[in-house]
Biotite code that builds the C-alpha atoms (Angstrom):
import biotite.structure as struc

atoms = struc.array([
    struc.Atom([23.447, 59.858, 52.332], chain_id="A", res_id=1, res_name="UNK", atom_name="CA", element="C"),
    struc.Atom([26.451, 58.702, 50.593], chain_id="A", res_id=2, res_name="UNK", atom_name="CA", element="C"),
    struc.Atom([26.755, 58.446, 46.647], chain_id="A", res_id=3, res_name="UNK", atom_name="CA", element="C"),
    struc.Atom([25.672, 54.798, 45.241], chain_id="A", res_id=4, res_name="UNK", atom_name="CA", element="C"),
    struc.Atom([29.415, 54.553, 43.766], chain_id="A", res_id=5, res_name="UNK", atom_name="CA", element="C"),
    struc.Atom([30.992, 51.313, 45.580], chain_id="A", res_id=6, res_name="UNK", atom_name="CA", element="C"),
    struc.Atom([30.376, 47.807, 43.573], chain_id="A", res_id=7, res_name="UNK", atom_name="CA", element="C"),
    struc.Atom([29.048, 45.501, 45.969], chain_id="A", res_id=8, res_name="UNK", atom_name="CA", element="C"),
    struc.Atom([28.142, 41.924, 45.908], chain_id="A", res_id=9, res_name="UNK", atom_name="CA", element="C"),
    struc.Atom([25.625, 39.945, 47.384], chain_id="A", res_id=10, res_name="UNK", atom_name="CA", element="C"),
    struc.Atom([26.813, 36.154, 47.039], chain_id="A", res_id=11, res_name="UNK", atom_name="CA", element="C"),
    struc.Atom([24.489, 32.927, 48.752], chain_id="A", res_id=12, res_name="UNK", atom_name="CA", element="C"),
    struc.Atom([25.609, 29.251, 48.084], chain_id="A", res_id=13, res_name="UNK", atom_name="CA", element="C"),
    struc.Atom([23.184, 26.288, 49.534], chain_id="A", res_id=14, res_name="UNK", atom_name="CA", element="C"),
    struc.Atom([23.959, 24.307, 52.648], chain_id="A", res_id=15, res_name="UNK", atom_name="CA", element="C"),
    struc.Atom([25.569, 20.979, 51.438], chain_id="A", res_id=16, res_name="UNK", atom_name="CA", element="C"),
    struc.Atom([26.116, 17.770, 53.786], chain_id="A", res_id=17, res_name="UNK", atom_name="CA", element="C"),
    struc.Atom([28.997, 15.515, 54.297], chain_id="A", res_id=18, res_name="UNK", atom_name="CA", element="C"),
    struc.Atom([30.882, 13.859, 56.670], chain_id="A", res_id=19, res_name="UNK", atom_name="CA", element="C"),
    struc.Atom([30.990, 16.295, 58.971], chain_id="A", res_id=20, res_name="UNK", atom_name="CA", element="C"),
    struc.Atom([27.512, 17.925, 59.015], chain_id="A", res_id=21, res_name="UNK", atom_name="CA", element="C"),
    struc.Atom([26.338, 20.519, 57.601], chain_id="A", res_id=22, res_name="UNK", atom_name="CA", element="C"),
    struc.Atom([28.320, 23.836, 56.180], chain_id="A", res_id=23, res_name="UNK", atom_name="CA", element="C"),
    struc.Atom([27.851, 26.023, 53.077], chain_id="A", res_id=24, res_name="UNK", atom_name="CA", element="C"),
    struc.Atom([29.992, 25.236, 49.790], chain_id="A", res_id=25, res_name="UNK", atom_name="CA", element="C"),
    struc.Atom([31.612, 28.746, 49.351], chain_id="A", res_id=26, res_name="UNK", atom_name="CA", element="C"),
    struc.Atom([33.620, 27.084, 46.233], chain_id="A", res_id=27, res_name="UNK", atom_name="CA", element="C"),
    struc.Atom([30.194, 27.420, 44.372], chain_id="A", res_id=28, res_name="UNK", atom_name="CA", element="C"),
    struc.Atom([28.566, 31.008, 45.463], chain_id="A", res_id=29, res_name="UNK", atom_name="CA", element="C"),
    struc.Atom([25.769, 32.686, 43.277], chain_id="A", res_id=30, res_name="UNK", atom_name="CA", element="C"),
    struc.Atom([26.050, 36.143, 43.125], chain_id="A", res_id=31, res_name="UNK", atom_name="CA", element="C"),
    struc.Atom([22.115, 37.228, 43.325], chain_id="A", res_id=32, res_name="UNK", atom_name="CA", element="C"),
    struc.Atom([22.786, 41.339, 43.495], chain_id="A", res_id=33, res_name="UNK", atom_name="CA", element="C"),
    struc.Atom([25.604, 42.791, 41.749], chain_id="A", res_id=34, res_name="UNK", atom_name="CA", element="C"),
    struc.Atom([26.410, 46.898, 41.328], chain_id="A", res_id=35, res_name="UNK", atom_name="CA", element="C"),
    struc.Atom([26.284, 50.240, 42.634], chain_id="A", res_id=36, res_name="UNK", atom_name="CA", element="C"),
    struc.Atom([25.746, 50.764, 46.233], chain_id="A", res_id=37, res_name="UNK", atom_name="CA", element="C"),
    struc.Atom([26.890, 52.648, 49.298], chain_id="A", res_id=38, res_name="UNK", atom_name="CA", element="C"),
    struc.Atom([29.393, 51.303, 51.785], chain_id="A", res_id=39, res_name="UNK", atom_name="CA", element="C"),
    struc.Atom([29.926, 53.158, 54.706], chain_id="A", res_id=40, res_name="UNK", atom_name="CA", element="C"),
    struc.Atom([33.101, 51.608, 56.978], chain_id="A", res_id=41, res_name="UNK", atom_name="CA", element="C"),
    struc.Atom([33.604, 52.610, 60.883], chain_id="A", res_id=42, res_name="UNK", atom_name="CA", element="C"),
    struc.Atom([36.887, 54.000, 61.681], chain_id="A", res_id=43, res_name="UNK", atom_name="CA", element="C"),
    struc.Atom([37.041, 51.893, 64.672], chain_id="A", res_id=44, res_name="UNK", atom_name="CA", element="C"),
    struc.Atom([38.491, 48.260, 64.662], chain_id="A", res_id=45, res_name="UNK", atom_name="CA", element="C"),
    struc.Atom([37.683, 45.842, 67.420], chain_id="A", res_id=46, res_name="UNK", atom_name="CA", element="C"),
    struc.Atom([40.645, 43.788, 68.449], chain_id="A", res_id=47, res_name="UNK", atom_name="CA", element="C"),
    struc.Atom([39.561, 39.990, 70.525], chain_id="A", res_id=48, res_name="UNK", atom_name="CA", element="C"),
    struc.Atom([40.402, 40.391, 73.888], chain_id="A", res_id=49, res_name="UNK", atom_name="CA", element="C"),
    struc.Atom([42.276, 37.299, 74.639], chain_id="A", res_id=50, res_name="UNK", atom_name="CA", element="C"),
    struc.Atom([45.599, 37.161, 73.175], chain_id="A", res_id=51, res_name="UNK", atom_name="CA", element="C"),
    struc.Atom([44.894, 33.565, 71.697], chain_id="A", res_id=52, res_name="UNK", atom_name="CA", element="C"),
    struc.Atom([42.173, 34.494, 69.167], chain_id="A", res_id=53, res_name="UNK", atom_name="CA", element="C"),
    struc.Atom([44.826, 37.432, 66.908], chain_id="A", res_id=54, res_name="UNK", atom_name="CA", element="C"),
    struc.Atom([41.790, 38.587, 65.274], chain_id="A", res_id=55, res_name="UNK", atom_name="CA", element="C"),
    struc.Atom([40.336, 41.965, 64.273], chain_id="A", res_id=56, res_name="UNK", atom_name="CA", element="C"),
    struc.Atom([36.430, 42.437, 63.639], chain_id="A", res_id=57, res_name="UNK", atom_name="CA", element="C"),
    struc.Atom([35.455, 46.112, 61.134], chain_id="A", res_id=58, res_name="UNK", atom_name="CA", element="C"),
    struc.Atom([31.585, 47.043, 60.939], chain_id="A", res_id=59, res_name="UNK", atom_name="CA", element="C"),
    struc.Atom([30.402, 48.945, 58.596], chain_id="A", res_id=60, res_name="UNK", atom_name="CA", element="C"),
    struc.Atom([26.926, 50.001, 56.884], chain_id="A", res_id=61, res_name="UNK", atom_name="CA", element="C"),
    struc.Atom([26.089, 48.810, 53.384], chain_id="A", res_id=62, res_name="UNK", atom_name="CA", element="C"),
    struc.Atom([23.143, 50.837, 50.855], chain_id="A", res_id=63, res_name="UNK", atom_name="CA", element="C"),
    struc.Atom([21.618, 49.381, 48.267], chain_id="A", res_id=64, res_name="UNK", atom_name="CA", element="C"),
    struc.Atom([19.012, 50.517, 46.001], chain_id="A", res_id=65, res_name="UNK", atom_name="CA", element="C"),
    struc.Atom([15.677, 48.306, 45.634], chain_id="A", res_id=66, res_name="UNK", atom_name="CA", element="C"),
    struc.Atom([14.058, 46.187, 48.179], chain_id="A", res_id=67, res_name="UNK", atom_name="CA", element="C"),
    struc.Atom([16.401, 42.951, 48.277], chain_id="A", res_id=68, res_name="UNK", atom_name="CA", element="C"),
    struc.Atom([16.192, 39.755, 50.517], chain_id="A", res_id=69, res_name="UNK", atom_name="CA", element="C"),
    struc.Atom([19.437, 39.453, 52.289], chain_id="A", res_id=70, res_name="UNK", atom_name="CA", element="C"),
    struc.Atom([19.988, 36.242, 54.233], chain_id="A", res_id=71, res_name="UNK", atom_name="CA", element="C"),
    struc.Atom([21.980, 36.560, 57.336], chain_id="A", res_id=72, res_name="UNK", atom_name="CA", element="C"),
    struc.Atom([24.321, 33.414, 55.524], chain_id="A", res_id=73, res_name="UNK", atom_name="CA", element="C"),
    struc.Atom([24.616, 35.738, 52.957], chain_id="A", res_id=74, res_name="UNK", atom_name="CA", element="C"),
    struc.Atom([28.252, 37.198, 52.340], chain_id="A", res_id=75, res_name="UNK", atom_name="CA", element="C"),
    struc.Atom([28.998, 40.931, 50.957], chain_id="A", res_id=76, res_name="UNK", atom_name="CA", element="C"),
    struc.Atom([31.436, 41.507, 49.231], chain_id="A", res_id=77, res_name="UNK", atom_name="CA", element="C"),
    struc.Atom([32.748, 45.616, 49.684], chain_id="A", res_id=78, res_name="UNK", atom_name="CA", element="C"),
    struc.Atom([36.142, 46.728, 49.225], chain_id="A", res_id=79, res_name="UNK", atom_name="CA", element="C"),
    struc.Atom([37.766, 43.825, 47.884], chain_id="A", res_id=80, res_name="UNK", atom_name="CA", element="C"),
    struc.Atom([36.508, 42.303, 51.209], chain_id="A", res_id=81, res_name="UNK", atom_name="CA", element="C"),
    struc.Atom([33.872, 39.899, 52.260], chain_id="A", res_id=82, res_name="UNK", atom_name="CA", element="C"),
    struc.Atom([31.843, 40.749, 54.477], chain_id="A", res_id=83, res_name="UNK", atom_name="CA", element="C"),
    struc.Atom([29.161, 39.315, 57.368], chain_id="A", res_id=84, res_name="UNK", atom_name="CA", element="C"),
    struc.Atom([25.288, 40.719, 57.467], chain_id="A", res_id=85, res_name="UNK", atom_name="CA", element="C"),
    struc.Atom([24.569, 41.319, 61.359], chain_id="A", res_id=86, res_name="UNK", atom_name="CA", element="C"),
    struc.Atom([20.915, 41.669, 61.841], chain_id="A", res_id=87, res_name="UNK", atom_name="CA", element="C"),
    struc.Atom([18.180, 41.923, 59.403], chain_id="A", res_id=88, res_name="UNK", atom_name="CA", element="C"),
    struc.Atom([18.054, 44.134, 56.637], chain_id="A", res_id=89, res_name="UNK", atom_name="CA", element="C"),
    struc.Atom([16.423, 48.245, 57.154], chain_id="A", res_id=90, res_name="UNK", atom_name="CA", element="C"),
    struc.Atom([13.939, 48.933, 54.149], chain_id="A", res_id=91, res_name="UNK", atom_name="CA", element="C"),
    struc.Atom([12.776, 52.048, 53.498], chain_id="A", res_id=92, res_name="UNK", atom_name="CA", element="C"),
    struc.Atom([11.071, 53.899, 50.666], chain_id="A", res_id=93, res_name="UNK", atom_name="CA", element="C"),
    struc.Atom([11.478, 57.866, 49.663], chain_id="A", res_id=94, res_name="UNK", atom_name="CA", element="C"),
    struc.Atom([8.866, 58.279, 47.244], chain_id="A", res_id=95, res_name="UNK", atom_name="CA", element="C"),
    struc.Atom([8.960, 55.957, 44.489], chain_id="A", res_id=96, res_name="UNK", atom_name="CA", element="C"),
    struc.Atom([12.088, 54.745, 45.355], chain_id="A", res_id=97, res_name="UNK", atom_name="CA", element="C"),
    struc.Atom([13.125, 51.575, 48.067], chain_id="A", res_id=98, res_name="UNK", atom_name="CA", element="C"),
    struc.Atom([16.241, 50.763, 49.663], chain_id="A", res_id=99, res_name="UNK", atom_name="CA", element="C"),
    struc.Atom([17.919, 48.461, 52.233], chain_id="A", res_id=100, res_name="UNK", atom_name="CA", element="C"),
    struc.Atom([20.468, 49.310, 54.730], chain_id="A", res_id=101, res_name="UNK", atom_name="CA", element="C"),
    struc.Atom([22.802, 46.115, 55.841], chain_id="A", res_id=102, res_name="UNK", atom_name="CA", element="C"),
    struc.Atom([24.983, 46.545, 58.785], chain_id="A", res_id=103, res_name="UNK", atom_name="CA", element="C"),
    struc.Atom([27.679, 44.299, 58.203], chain_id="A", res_id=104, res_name="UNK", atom_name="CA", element="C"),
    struc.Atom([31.021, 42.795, 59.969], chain_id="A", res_id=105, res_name="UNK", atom_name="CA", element="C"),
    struc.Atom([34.463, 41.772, 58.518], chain_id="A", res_id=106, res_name="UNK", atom_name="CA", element="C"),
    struc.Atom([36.921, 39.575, 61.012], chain_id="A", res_id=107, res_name="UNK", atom_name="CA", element="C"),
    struc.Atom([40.430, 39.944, 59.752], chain_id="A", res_id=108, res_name="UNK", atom_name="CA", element="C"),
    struc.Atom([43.597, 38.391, 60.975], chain_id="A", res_id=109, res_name="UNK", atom_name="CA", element="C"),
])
């Protein structure tokens, strides 16, 4: 396993309505898990396949120490990026100790 030595964020903000419908406020995030963790980023990129979508989606595999609820609206921020959880969290304990696994996705442009 990796060394706990990337800072990672877990940020949530409510679902607001307007106009439009429904969406969630990013302008007004809570952080509710801030500090060390493990971030573990696939070498491989997945470009869209259609050339009118110029987008490229990175996966990677977050650790973090303690048993936390992560929402799947929840964004992640590792690496100066944020990122998308895909799936629901992986706890496990070793001994005393609990952690969650997060396997996450970043679209870029």
């Amino acid at each position: 396993m990796a060394l706990f030595n990337d800072y990672i964020e877990v940020r949530r903000t409510p679902l607001v309505e307007d106009a439009y419908g429904h969406h969630r406020d990013w302008d007004t995030y809570t952080v509710v898990w801030s500090g060390l963790g493990a971030g573990v980023p696939y070498l491989r990129s997945h470009k869209a396949e259609t050339p009118v979508r110029e987008t490229t989606t990175n996966k990677a595999t977050i650790y973090l120490p303690g048993n936390l609820q992560v929402d799947s609206s929840d964004q992640i921020l590792f690496q100066a990026k944020l990122w998308t959880p895909e799936g629901e969290p992986w706890k496990w304990s070793l001994g005393a100790r609990q952690y969650t696994m997060i396997n996450v996705r970043g679209v870029t442009k």
